[in-house]
MIDOSE-1310 file (N, C-alpha, C; in nm, 2 decimals, decimal comma, always signed):
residues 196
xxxx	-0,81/+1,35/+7,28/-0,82/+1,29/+7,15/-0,93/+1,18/+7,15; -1,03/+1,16/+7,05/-1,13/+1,03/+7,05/-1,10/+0,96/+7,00; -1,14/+0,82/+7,05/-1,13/+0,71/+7,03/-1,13/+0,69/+6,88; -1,22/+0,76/+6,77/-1,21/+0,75/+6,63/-1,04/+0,78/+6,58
xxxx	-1,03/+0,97/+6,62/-0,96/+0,97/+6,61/-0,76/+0,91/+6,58; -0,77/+0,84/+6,70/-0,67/+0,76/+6,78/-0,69/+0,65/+6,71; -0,76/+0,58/+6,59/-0,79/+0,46/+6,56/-0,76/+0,52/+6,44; -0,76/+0,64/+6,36/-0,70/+0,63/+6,20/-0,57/+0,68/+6,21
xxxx	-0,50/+0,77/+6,36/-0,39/+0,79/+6,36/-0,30/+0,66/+6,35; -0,34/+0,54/+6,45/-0,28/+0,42/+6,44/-0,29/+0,35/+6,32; -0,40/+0,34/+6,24/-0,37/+0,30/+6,07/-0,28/+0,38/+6,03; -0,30/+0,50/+6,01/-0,20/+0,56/+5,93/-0,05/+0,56/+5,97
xxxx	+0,02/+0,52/+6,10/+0,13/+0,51/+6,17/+0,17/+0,32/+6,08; +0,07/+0,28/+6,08/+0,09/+0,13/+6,07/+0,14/+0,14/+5,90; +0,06/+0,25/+5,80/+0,06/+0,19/+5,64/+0,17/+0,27/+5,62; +0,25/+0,38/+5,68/+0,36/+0,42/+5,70/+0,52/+0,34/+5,70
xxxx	+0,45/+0,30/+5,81/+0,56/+0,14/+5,83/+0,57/+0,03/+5,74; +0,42/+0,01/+5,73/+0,47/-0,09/+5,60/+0,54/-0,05/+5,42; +0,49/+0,08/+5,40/+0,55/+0,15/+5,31/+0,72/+0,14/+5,29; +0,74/+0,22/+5,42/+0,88/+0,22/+5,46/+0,99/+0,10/+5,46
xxxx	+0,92/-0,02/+5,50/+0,97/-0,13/+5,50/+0,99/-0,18/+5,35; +0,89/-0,15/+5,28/+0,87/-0,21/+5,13/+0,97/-0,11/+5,07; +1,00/+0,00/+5,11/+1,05/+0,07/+5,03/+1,24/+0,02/+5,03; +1,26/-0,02/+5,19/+1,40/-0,05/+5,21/+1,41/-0,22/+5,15
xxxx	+1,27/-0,30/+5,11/+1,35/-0,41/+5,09/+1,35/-0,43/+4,94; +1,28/-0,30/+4,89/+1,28/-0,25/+4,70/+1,43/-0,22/+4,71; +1,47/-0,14/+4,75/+1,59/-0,07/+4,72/+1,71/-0,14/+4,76; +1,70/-0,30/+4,87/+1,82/-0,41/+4,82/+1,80/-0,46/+4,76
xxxx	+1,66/-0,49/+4,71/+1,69/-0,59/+4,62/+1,76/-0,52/+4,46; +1,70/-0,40/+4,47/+1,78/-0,35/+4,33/+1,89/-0,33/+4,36; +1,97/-0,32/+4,46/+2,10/-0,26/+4,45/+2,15/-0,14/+4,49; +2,07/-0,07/+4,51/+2,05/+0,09/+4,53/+1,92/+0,15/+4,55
xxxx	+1,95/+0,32/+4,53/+1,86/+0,37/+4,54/+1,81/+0,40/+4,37; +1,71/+0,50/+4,33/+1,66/+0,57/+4,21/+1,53/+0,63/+4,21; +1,47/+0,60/+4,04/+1,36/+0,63/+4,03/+1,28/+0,48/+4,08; +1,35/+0,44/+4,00/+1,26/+0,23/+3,99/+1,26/+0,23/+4,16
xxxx	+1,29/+0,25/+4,21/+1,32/+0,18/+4,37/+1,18/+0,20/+4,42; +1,17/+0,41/+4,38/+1,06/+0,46/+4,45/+0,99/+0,42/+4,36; +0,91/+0,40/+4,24/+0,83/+0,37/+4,20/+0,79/+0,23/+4,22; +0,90/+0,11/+4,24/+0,83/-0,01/+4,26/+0,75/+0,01/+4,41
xxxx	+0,84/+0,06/+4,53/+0,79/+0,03/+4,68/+0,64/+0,09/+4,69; +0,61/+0,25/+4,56/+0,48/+0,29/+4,53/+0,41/+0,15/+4,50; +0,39/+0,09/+4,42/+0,33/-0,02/+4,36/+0,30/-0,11/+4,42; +0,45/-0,13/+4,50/+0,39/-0,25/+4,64/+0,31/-0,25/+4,73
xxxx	+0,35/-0,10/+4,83/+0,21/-0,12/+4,87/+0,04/-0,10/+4,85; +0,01/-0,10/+4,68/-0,08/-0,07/+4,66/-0,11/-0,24/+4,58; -0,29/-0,23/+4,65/-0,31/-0,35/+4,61/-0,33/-0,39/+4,44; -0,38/-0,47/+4,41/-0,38/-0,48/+4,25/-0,51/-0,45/+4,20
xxxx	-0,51/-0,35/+4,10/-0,66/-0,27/+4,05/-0,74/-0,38/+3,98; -0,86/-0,40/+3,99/-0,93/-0,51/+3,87/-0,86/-0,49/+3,73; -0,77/-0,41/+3,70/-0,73/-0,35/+3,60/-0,61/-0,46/+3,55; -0,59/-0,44/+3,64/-0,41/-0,49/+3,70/-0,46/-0,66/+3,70
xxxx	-0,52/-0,67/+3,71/-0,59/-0,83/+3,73/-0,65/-0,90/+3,57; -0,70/-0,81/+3,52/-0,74/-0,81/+3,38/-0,63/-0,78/+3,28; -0,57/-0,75/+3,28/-0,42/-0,71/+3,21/-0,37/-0,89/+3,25; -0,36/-0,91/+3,36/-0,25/-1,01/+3,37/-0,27/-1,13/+3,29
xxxx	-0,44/-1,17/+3,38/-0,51/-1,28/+3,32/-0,53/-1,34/+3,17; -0,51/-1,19/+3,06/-0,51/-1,17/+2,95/-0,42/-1,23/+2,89; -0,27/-1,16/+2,96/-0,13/-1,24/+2,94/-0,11/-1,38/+2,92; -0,19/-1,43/+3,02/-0,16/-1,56/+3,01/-0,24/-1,65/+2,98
xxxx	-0,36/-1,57/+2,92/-0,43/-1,67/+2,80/-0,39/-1,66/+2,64; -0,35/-1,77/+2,61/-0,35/-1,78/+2,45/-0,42/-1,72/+2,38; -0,36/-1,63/+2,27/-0,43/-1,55/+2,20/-0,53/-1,67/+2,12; -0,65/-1,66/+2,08/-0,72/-1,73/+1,98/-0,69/-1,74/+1,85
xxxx	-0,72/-1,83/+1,77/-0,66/-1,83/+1,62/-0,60/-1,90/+1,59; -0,49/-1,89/+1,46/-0,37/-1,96/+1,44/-0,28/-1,84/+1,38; -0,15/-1,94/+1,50/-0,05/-1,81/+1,49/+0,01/-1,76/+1,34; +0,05/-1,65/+1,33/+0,06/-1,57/+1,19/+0,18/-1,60/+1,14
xxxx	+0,20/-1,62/+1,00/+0,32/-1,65/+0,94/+0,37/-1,45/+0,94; +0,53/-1,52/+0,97/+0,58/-1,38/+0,97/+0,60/-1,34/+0,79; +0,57/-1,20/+0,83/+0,55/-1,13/+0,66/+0,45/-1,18/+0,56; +0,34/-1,23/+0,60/+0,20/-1,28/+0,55/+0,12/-1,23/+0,61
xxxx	+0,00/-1,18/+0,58/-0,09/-1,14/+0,59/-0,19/-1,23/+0,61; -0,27/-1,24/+0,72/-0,39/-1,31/+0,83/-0,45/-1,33/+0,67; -0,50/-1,21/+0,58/-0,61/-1,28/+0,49/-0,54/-1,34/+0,39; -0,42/-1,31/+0,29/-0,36/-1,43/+0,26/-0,31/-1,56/+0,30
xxxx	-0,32/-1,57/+0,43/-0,29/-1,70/+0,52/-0,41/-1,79/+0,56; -0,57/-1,73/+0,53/-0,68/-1,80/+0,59/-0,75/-1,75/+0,48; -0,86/-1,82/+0,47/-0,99/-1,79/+0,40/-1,08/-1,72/+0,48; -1,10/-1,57/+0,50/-1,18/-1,54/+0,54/-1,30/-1,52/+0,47
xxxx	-1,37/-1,59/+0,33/-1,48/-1,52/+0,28/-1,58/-1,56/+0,37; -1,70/-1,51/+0,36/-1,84/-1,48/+0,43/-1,78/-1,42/+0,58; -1,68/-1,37/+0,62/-1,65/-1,31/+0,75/-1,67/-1,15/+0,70; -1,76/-1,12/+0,79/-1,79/-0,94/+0,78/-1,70/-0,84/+0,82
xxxx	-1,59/-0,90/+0,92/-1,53/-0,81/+0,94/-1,42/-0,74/+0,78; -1,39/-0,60/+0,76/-1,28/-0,59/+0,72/-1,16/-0,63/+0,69; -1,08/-0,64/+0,59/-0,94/-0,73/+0,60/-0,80/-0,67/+0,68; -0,85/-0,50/+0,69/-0,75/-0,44/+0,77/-0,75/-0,49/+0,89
xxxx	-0,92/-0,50/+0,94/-0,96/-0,52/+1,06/-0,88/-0,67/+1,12; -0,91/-0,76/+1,06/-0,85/-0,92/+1,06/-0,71/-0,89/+1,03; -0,62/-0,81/+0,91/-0,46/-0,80/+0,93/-0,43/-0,77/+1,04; -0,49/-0,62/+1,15/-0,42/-0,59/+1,24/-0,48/-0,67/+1,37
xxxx	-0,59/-0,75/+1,39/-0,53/-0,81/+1,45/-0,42/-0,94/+1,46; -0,40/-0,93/+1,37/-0,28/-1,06/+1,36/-0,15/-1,01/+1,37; -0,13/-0,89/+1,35/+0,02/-0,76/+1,37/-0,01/-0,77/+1,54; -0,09/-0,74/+1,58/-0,11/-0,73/+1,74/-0,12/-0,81/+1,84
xxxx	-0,19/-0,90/+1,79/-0,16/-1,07/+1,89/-0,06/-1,15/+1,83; -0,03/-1,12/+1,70/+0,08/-1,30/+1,65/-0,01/-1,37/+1,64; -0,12/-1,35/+1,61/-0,26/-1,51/+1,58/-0,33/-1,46/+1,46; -0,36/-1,52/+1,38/-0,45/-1,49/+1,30/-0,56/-1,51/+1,38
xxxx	-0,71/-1,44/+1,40/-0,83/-1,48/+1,43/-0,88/-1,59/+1,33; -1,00/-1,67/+1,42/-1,07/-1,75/+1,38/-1,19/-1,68/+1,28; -1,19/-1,70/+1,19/-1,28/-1,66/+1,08/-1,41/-1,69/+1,11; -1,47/-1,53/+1,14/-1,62/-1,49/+1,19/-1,75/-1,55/+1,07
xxxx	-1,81/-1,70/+1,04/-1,89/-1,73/+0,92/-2,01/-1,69/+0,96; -2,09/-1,61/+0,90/-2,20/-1,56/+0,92/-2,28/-1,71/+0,85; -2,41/-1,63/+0,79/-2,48/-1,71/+0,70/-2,40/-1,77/+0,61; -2,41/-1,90/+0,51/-2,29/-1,91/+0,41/-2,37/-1,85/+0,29
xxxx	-2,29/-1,78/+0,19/-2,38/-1,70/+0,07/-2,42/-1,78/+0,00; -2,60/-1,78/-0,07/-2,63/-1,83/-0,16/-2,56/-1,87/-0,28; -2,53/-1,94/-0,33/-2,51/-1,92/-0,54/-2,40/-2,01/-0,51; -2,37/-1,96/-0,60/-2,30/-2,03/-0,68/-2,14/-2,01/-0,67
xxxx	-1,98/-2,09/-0,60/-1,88/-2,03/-0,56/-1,84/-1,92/-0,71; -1,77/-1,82/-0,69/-1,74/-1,73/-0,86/-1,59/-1,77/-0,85; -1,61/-1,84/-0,94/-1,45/-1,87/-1,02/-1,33/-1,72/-1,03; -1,22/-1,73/-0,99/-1,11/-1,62/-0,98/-1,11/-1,57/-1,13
xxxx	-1,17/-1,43/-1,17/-1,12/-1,40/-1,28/-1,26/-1,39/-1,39; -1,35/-1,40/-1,31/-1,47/-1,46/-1,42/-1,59/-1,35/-1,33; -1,63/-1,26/-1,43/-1,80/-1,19/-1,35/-1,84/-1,31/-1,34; -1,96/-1,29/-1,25/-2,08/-1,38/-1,26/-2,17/-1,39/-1,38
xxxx	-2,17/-1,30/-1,41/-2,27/-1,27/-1,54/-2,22/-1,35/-1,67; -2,07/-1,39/-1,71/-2,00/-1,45/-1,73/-1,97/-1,60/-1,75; -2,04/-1,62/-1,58/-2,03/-1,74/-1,56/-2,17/-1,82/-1,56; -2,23/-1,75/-1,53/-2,41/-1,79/-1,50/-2,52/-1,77/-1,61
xxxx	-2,57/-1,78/-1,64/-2,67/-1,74/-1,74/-2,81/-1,67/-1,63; -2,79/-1,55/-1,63/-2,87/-1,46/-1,58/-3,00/-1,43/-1,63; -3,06/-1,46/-1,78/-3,12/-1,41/-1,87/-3,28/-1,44/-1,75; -3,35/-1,31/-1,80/-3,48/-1,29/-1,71/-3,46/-1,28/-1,57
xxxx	-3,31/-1,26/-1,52/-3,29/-1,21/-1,38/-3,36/-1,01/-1,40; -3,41/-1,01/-1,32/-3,43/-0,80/-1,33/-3,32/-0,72/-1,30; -3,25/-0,79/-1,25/-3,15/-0,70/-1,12/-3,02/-0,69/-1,25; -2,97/-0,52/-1,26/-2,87/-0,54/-1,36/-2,72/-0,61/-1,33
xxxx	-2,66/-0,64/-1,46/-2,53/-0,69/-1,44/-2,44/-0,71/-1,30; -2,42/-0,51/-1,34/-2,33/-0,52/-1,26/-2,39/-0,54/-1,11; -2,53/-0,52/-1,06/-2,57/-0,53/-0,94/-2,50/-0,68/-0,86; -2,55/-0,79/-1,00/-2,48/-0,92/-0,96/-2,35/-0,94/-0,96
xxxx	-2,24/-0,89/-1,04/-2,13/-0,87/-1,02/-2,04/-0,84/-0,90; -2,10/-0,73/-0,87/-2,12/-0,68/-0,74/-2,08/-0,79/-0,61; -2,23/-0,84/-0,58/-2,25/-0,94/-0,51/-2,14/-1,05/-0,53; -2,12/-1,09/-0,65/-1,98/-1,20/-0,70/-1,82/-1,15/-0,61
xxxx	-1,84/-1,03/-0,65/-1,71/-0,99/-0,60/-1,65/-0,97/-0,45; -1,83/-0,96/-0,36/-1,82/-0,91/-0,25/-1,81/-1,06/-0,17; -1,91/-1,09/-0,19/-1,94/-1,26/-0,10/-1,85/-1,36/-0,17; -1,81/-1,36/-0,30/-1,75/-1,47/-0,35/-1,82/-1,57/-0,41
xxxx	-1,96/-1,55/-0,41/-2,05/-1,64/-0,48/-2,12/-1,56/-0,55; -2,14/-1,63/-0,67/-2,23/-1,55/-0,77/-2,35/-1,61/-0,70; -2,43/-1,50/-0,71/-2,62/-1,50/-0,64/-2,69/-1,59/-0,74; -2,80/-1,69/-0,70/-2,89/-1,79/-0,76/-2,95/-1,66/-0,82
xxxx	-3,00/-1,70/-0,97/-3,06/-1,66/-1,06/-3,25/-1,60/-0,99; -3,28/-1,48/-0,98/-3,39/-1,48/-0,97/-3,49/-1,44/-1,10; -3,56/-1,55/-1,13/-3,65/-1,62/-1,22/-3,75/-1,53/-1,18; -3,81/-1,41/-1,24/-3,97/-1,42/-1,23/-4,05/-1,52/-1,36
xxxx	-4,16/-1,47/-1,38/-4,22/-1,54/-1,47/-4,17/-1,58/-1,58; -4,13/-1,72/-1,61/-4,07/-1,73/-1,67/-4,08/-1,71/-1,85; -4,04/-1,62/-1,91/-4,08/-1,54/-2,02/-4,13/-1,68/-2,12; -4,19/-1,63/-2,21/-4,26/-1,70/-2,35/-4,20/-1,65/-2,43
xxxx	-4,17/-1,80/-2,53/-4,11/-1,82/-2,63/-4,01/-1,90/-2,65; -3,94/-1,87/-2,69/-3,85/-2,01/-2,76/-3,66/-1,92/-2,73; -3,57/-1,99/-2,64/-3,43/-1,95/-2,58/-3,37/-1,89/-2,70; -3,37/-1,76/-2,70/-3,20/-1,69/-2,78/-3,10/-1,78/-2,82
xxxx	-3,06/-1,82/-2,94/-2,91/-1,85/-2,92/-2,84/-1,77/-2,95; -2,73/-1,76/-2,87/-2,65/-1,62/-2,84/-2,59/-1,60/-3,00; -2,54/-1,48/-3,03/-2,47/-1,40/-3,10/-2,63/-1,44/-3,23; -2,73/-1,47/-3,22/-2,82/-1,42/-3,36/-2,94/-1,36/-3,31
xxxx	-2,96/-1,29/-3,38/-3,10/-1,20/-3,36/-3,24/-1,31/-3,33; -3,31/-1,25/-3,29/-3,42/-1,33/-3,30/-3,53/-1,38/-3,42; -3,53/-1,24/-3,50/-3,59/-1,22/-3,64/-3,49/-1,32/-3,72; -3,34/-1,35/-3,75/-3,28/-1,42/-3,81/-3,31/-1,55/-3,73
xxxx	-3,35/-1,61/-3,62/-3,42/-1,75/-3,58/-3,54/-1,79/-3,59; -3,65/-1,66/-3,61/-3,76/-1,73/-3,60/-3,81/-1,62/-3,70; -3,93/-1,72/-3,82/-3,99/-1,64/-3,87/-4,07/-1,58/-3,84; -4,08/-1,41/-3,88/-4,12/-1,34/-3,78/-4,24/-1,29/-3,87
xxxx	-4,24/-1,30/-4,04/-4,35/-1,27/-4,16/-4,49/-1,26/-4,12; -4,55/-1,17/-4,07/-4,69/-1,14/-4,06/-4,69/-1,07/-3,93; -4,61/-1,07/-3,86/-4,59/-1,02/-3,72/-4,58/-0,89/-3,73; -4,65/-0,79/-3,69/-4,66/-0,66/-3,71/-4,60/-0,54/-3,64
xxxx	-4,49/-0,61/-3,51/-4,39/-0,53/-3,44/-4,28/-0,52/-3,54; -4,22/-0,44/-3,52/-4,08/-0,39/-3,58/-3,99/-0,49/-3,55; -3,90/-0,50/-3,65/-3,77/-0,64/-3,58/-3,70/-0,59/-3,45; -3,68/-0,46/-3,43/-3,61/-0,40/-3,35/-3,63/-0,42/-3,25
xxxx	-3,81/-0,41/-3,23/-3,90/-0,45/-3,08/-3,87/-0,60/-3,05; -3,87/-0,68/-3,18/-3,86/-0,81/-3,10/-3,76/-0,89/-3,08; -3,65/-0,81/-3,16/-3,50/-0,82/-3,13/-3,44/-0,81/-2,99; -3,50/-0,64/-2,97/-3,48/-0,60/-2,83/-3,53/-0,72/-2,72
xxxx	-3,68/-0,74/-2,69/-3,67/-0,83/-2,67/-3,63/-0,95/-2,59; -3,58/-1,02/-2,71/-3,46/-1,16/-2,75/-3,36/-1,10/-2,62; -3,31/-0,99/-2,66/-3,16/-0,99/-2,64/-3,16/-0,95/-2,46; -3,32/-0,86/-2,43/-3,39/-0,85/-2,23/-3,38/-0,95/-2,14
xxxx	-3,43/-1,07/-2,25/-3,53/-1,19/-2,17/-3,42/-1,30/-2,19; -3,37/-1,30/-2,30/-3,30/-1,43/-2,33/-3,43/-1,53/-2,45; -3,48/-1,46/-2,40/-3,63/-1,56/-2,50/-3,68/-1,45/-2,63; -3,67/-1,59/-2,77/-3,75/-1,49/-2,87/-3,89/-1,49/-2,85
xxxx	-3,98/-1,38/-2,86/-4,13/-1,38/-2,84/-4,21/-1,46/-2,91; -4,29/-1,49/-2,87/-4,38/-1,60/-2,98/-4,44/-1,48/-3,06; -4,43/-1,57/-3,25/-4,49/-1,47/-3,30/-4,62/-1,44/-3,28; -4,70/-1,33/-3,34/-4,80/-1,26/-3,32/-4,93/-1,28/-3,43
Protein backbone atom coordinates (compact mmCIF):
# COMPACT_ATOMS: atom_id res chain seq x y z
CA UNK A 1 0.00 0.00 0.00
CA UNK A 2 1.46 3.79 -0.66
CA UNK A 3 2.13 6.14 1.42
CA UNK A 4 -0.70 8.39 -0.32
CA UNK A 5 -2.83 5.76 -0.12
CA UNK A 6 -2.39 4.94 3.76
CA UNK A 7 -2.71 8.83 4.36
CA UNK A 8 -6.53 9.10 3.07
CA UNK A 9 -7.35 5.62 4.53
CA UNK A 10 -6.27 7.31 7.93
CA UNK A 11 -8.46 10.57 7.23
CA UNK A 12 -11.18 8.65 6.41
CA UNK A 13 -10.80 6.12 9.66
CA UNK A 14 -10.45 9.53 11.60
CA UNK A 15 -13.93 11.57 9.97
CA UNK A 16 -15.62 8.23 10.68
CA UNK A 17 -14.82 8.52 14.33
CA UNK A 18 -15.56 11.81 14.69
CA UNK A 19 -19.02 11.32 12.91
CA UNK A 20 -19.73 8.37 15.17
CA UNK A 21 -18.95 10.24 18.18
CA UNK A 22 -21.25 13.24 17.18
CA UNK A 23 -23.69 10.97 16.29
CA UNK A 24 -23.75 9.23 20.07
CA UNK A 25 -23.51 12.61 21.74
CA UNK A 26 -26.70 13.90 19.35
CA UNK A 27 -28.67 11.07 20.40
CA UNK A 28 -28.11 11.76 24.46
CA UNK A 29 -28.54 14.76 24.29
CA UNK A 30 -32.02 14.16 22.61
CA UNK A 31 -32.97 11.43 24.63
CA UNK A 32 -32.99 8.81 22.11
CA UNK A 33 -32.67 7.66 18.97
CA UNK A 34 -34.83 8.95 15.42
CA UNK A 35 -34.91 10.94 12.45
CA UNK A 36 -33.59 14.41 14.27
CA UNK A 37 -30.71 12.50 15.95
CA UNK A 38 -29.47 11.28 12.41
CA UNK A 39 -30.08 14.36 10.82
CA UNK A 40 -28.56 16.72 13.50
CA UNK A 41 -25.05 14.33 13.98
CA UNK A 42 -25.38 14.84 9.70
CA UNK A 43 -25.08 18.59 10.23
CA UNK A 44 -22.59 18.41 12.85
CA UNK A 45 -20.07 17.11 11.22
CA UNK A 46 -20.41 19.32 8.36
CA UNK A 47 -18.88 22.58 8.48
CA UNK A 48 -21.08 25.80 7.99
CA UNK A 49 -21.75 26.72 4.13
CA UNK A 50 -21.21 30.62 3.34
CA UNK A 51 -24.85 29.97 3.09
CA UNK A 52 -25.33 28.93 6.57
CA UNK A 53 -23.34 31.98 7.59
CA UNK A 54 -25.40 34.43 5.55
CA UNK A 55 -28.76 33.11 6.76
CA UNK A 56 -27.47 33.62 10.34
CA UNK A 57 -25.87 36.95 10.15
CA UNK A 58 -29.10 38.18 8.60
CA UNK A 59 -31.00 36.93 11.64
CA UNK A 60 -29.35 38.94 13.79
CA UNK A 61 -29.37 42.08 12.13
CA UNK A 62 -32.34 44.38 12.53
CA UNK A 63 -34.62 44.49 9.87
CA UNK A 64 -34.37 48.29 8.46
CA UNK A 65 -37.36 50.62 8.75
CA UNK A 66 -40.01 51.15 11.23
CA UNK A 67 -41.70 48.26 12.58
CA UNK A 68 -45.29 47.68 10.99
CA UNK A 69 -48.43 48.30 12.80
CA UNK A 70 -50.30 45.08 13.00
CA UNK A 71 -53.28 45.09 10.40
CA UNK A 72 -51.96 48.43 8.58
CA UNK A 73 -50.52 48.63 5.69
CA UNK A 74 -46.57 49.97 5.29
CA UNK A 75 -48.27 52.55 2.72
CA UNK A 76 -51.05 53.63 4.94
CA UNK A 77 -48.51 53.89 7.85
CA UNK A 78 -45.66 56.02 5.96
CA UNK A 79 -45.67 58.44 3.19
CA UNK A 80 -44.17 56.86 0.54
CA UNK A 81 -44.73 59.51 -2.38
CA UNK A 82 -41.80 60.14 -4.80
CA UNK A 83 -40.58 56.30 -3.86
CA UNK A 84 -40.66 54.27 -7.24
CA UNK A 85 -41.05 51.25 -5.81
CA UNK A 86 -44.71 49.67 -6.09
CA UNK A 87 -47.13 49.72 -3.00
CA UNK A 88 -47.43 45.86 -3.21
CA UNK A 89 -43.86 45.89 -3.45
CA UNK A 90 -43.33 48.17 0.00
CA UNK A 91 -46.70 46.13 1.68
CA UNK A 92 -44.97 42.80 1.27
CA UNK A 93 -42.08 43.78 2.51
CA UNK A 94 -43.54 44.83 5.69
CA UNK A 95 -45.75 41.23 5.85
CA UNK A 96 -42.16 39.65 5.57
CA UNK A 97 -39.82 41.52 7.83
CA UNK A 98 -42.37 43.29 10.49
CA UNK A 99 -40.59 46.73 9.34
CA UNK A 100 -41.92 48.98 7.21
CA UNK A 101 -38.87 50.01 4.73
CA UNK A 102 -37.38 53.28 4.63
CA UNK A 103 -38.98 55.27 1.93
CA UNK A 104 -36.72 55.07 -1.38
CA UNK A 105 -36.86 59.47 -2.36
CA UNK A 106 -35.68 59.81 -5.68
CA UNK A 107 -35.62 63.34 -7.15
CA UNK A 108 -38.42 65.32 -5.20
CA UNK A 109 -41.28 66.15 -8.04
CA UNK A 110 -41.51 69.48 -9.47
CA UNK A 111 -45.00 71.57 -8.98
CA UNK A 112 -46.90 72.08 -7.13
CA UNK A 113 -48.12 69.50 -3.83
CA UNK A 114 -52.13 68.28 -5.52
CA UNK A 115 -54.55 68.73 -2.93
CA UNK A 116 -56.70 65.18 -2.07
CA UNK A 117 -59.56 65.28 -4.35
CA UNK A 118 -58.77 68.12 -6.73
CA UNK A 119 -57.18 67.38 -10.69
CA UNK A 120 -54.47 69.60 -11.25
CA UNK A 121 -56.04 71.25 -14.01
CA UNK A 122 -58.52 72.24 -11.29
CA UNK A 123 -56.22 73.53 -9.17
CA UNK A 124 -53.58 75.32 -11.38
CA UNK A 125 -54.32 77.55 -14.16
CA UNK A 126 -52.75 75.61 -17.08
CA UNK A 127 -53.94 78.06 -19.88
CA UNK A 128 -51.11 78.05 -22.83
CA UNK A 129 -49.58 74.80 -21.24
CA UNK A 130 -49.57 72.34 -24.86
CA UNK A 131 -49.58 69.26 -22.97
CA UNK A 132 -53.33 68.03 -22.64
CA UNK A 133 -55.43 67.88 -19.44
CA UNK A 134 -55.42 64.78 -18.71
CA UNK A 135 -51.56 64.26 -19.56
CA UNK A 136 -51.22 66.68 -16.37
CA UNK A 137 -53.63 64.99 -14.35
CA UNK A 138 -51.88 62.11 -14.90
CA UNK A 139 -48.66 63.31 -13.58
CA UNK A 140 -50.97 64.88 -10.39
CA UNK A 141 -52.11 61.61 -9.57
CA UNK A 142 -48.95 59.66 -10.08
CA UNK A 143 -46.13 61.93 -8.26
CA UNK A 144 -48.62 63.80 -6.08
CA UNK A 145 -47.56 67.14 -7.39
CA UNK A 146 -49.23 68.91 -9.94
CA UNK A 147 -46.31 69.74 -12.78
CA UNK A 148 -45.11 73.65 -13.04
CA UNK A 149 -47.02 75.21 -15.80
CA UNK A 150 -45.04 75.00 -19.21
CA UNK A 151 -45.36 78.50 -20.65
CA UNK A 152 -44.26 78.71 -24.26
CA UNK A 153 -44.57 82.02 -25.85
CA UNK A 154 -46.43 83.71 -23.96
CA UNK A 155 -49.82 84.30 -26.15
CA UNK A 156 -51.06 88.01 -27.13
CA UNK A 157 -53.83 89.71 -25.94
CA UNK A 158 -55.71 90.48 -23.17
CA UNK A 159 -56.61 87.09 -20.21
CA UNK A 160 -60.07 85.24 -20.72
CA UNK A 161 -62.40 85.70 -17.94
CA UNK A 162 -63.62 82.44 -17.45
CA UNK A 163 -67.29 81.45 -18.27
CA UNK A 164 -67.55 84.67 -21.18
CA UNK A 165 -66.64 84.37 -24.64
CA UNK A 166 -64.17 86.58 -25.88
CA UNK A 167 -66.30 88.39 -28.61
CA UNK A 168 -68.78 89.20 -25.54
CA UNK A 169 -65.33 91.02 -23.76
CA UNK A 170 -63.76 92.56 -26.36
CA UNK A 171 -64.99 94.48 -29.31
CA UNK A 172 -64.33 92.49 -31.99
CA UNK A 173 -66.44 95.19 -34.98
CA UNK A 174 -64.24 95.30 -37.99
CA UNK A 175 -62.25 92.17 -37.28
CA UNK A 176 -62.80 89.93 -40.13
CA UNK A 177 -62.35 86.25 -38.45
CA UNK A 178 -65.48 84.59 -37.46
CA UNK A 179 -66.43 84.88 -33.57
CA UNK A 180 -66.04 81.20 -33.58
CA UNK A 181 -62.17 81.49 -34.67
CA UNK A 182 -61.63 83.92 -31.95
CA UNK A 183 -63.72 82.45 -29.39
CA UNK A 184 -61.94 79.20 -30.00
CA UNK A 185 -59.05 80.85 -29.53
CA UNK A 186 -59.92 82.62 -26.00
CA UNK A 187 -61.12 79.41 -24.73
CA UNK A 188 -56.93 77.29 -26.35
CA UNK A 189 -54.81 79.99 -24.91
CA UNK A 190 -56.62 81.49 -22.12
CA UNK A 191 -55.92 84.91 -23.95
CA UNK A 192 -58.48 86.92 -26.17
CA UNK A 193 -56.59 87.78 -29.52
CA UNK A 194 -55.81 91.23 -30.12
CA UNK A 195 -58.21 92.59 -32.53
CA UNK A 196 -57.25 92.72 -36.17
Amino acid sequence: MSQTTLRLARKAAAAMVITVAAFGLTACQDGGTGASSSAASTQATKPPSSETKAAQGSADDAPAGTPAKSGTKCTDQIDYAGDTRPNAEINTIGEETGHCPTPEKGDKPKGTPKKPGTSCTDQIDYAGDTRPNAEINTIGEETGHCPTPEKGDKPKGTPKKPGTSCTDQIDYAGDTRPNAEINTIGEETGYCPPVR
